[in-house]
N, C-alpha and C positions, 0 to 999 in steps of 0.2 A: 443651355448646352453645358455640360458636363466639362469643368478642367481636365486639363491632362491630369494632374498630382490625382485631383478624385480620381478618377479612371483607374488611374495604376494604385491605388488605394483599394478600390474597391475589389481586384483581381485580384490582389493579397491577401485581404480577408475570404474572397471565394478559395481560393488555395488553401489557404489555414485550414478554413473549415470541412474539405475534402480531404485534410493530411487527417486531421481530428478524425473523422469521421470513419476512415480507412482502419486509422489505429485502434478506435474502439470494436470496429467490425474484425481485427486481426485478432486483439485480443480475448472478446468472445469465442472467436475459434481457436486458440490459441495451443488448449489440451483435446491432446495430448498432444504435443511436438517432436515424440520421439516413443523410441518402444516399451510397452510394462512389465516390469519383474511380478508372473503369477508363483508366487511358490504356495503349491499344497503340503500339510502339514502331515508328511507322509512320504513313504517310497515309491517310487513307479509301479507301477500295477496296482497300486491298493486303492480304497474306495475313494480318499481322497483327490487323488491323481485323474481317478477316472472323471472327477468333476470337472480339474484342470482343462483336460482333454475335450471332455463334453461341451465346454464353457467356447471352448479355441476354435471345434468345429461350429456350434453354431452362428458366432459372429461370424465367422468365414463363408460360411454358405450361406446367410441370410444377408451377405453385403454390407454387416454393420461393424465392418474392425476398421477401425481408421486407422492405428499402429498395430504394429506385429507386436505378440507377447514373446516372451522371453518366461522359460519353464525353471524353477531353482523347484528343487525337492527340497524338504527340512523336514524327515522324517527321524522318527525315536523323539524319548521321552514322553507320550502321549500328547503330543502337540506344545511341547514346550519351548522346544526349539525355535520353533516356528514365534512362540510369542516375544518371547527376547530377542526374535531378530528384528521382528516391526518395534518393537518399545527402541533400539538402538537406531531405527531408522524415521525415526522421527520429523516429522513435518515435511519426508519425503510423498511427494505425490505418484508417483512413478513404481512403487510397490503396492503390490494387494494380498493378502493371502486368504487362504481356504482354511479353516476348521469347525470343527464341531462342538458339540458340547463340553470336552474335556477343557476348552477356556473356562471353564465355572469351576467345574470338579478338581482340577490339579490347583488351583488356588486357595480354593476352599482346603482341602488337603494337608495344603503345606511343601507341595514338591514343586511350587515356583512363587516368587513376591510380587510376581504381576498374574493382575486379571482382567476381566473383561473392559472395566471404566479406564485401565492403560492403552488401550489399544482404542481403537477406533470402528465399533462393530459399521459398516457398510450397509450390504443387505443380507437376510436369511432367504436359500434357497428353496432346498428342499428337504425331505425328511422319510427314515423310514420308519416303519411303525412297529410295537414288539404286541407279542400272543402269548396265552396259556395255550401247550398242546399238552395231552396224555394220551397213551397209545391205544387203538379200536377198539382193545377189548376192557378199559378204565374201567373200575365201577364208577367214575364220578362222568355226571351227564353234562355236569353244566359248570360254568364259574362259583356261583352262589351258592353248591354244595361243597364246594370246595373250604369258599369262604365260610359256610359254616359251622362245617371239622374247624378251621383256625379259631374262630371265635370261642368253642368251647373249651380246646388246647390248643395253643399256637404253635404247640413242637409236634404236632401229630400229623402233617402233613411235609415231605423234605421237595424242595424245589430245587430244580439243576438251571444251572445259567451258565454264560460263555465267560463272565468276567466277574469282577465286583473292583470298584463300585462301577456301576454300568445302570445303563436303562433297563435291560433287562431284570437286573433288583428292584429298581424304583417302579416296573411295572408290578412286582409283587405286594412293595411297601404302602405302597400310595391308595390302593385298593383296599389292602387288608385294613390298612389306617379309619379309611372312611368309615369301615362295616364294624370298628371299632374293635377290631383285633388288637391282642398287646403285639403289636407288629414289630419290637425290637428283641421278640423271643424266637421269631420264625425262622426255620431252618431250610438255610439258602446253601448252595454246596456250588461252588464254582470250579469251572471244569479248564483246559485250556481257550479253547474256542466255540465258536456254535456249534460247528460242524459236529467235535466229537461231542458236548453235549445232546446232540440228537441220538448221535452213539448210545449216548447212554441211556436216554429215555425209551428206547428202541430196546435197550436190552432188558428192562427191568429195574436199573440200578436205584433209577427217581421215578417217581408216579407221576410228578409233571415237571414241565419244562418253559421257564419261561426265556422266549429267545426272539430274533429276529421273523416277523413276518416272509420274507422270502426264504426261510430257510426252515420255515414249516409249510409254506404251501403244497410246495412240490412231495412231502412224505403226505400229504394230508390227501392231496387229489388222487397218490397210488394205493390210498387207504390203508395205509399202514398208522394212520396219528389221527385224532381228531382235534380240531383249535376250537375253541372255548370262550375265547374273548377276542378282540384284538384293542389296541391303546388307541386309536384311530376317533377323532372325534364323530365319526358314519360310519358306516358300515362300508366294506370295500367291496369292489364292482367284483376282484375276483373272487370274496368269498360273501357272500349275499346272504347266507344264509347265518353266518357266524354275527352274536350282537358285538357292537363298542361295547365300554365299560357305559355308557350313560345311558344304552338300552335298558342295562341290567341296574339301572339306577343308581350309578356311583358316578358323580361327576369327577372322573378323571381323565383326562387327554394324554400320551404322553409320546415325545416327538425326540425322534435322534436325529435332528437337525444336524444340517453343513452352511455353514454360511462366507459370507465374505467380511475381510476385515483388511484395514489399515493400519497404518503406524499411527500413534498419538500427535496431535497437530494436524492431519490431513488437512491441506490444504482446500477449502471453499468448492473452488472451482472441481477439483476433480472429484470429492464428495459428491456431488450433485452431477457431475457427469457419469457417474456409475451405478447412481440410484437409478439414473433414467434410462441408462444403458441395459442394466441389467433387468429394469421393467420392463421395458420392450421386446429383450430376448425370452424371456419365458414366454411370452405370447406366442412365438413362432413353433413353426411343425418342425423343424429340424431338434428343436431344445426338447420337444415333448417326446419326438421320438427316442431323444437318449433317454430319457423317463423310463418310456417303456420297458426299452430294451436292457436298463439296470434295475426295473425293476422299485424304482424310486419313485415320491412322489413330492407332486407339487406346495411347497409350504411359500411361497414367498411373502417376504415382507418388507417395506421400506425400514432405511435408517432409522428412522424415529421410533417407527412401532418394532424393530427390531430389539432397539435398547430397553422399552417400556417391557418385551417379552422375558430379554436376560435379566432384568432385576426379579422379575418375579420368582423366572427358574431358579435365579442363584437362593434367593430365600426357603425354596423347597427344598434344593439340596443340602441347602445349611441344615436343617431339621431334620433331612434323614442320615447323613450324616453323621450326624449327634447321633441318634440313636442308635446306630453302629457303632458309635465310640470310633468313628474313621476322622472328623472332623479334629483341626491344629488343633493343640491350646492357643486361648485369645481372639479364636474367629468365633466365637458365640454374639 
């Protein structure tokens, strides 16, 4: 028979190891214990924001928000805002932000001293894809005759785009580069935005236009444009008939990615709670539906092969950069 002292010895250690056990089970659920600051790197209404948005309804409708977000905008300076306020909020777990590629391009630049290895890339969502259009009645039928006016002068053909530097140049450089055009002589003409760049291609002013895929589909379906390429590593379901650049045998992909980012130090735990948050929500029919419905597509990537993708892009745009003469001195 068992002493008393054993006895009450023994119910001590079952205690212990029930407090133990509890604390460990509390602490894996631990995060989130309170609400997240999403701030998109951007103003209300704009594409940024609309990911916000996107992001808030689909945990919400698919049951998977365990705290409520909290919305901060940090829009102007082309996402730079945005990245000095996670680099100052460091080892906070409880902020995430939205941006795009302009974490590479404003560093590289020179209009901020932080870049993407300061912050804490999270996961890559989505992305939209840019196009060559020229208008129905072009004489050019294809990409490749385009590319091969550049090739024999690379001032003989002028290209309208919504920005620079933007993807829409990089979807011009990066191609002509391959077909081995002197691709730092081509003549690119940037406009205020897409839109009036359509303006213009629509009027005559440029013979092509390289710009956002949704904002040549809809000229292109009323047959007023025809698209030519698109940067899409496939062919797209809405235009099926238009090749990628790797149909036309130039291995170029090129993605205007929006991703998620943290402050430097994220903390462990919620790193990995938002990989797997966010994996799971792109799965669901409420996340796809905002796809649709903006228009955008599915790029997802975890943290790791996120970061493996930003080194690479940063390296592309270091060299076309250079070749703009847009690149700091000292980031060579």
């Amino acid at each position: 028979m068992l002493s008393k002292t054993f006895r009450v010895a023994l119910v001590i250690l079952a205690a212990t190891a029930l407090v133990m056990i509890a604390r460990q089970g509390n602490a894996q659920q631990a995060y989130p214990t309170k609400s997240v600051q999403m701030v998109p790197a951007g103003s209300p209404g704009g594409g940024l924001d609309i990911h916000a948005r996107a992001i808030e309804q689909a945990l919400t409708v698919e049951k998977m928000l365990d705290k409520p977000f909290t919305v901060l905008h940090k829009g102007g300076g082309g996402g730079n805002l945005l990245t000095s306020y996670l680099v100052n909020q460091k080892g906070n777990g409880y902020v995430i932000g939205i941006n795009s590629n302009r974490v590479l391009l404003n560093e590289l630049m020179g209009t901020i001293e932080y870049g993407f290895m300061d912050v804490t890339p999270v996961v890559r969502l989505t992305t939209e894809y840019n196009c060559w259009a020229v208008r129905a009645d072009s004489k050019y039928k294809t990409a490749l005759d385009i590319l091969a006016d550049l090739k024999k002068d690379p001032t003989s053909v002028t290209f309208g785009v919504g920005t620079v530097p933007s993807n829409d140049q990089f979807n011009i450089l990066l191609p002509s580069k391959q077909k081995g055009v002197d691709y730092g002589k081509v003549k690119i003409v940037a406009f205020d935005a897409g839109g009036d760049a359509m303006a213009k291609l629509l009027g005559g002013h440029v013979p092509v236009l390289s710009t956002g895929f949704s904002e040549a589909i809809t000229q292109a379906e009323a047959g007023k444009v025809r698209i030519l390429s698109v940067s899409a590593p496939s062919k797209l379901d809405r235009a099926p008939n238009v090749p990628c650049w790797k149909d036309l045998g130039i291995d170029v992909a090129i993605y205007h990615w929006r991703g998620i980012y943290g402050p430097p130090d994220m903390p462990k735990e919620a790193y990995d709670y938002w990989n797997k948050k966010f994996a799971a929500m792109v799965k669901t029919k409420t996340w796809k539906e905002s796809l649709d419905k903006f228009e955008l597509f599915d790029a997802f990537l975890t943290g790791d092969e996120f970061k493996k993708e930003l080194a690479k892009d940063n390296e592309t745009y270091r060299e076309l950069l250079g070749a703009m003469g847009m690149l700091k001195k000292g980031k060579k």
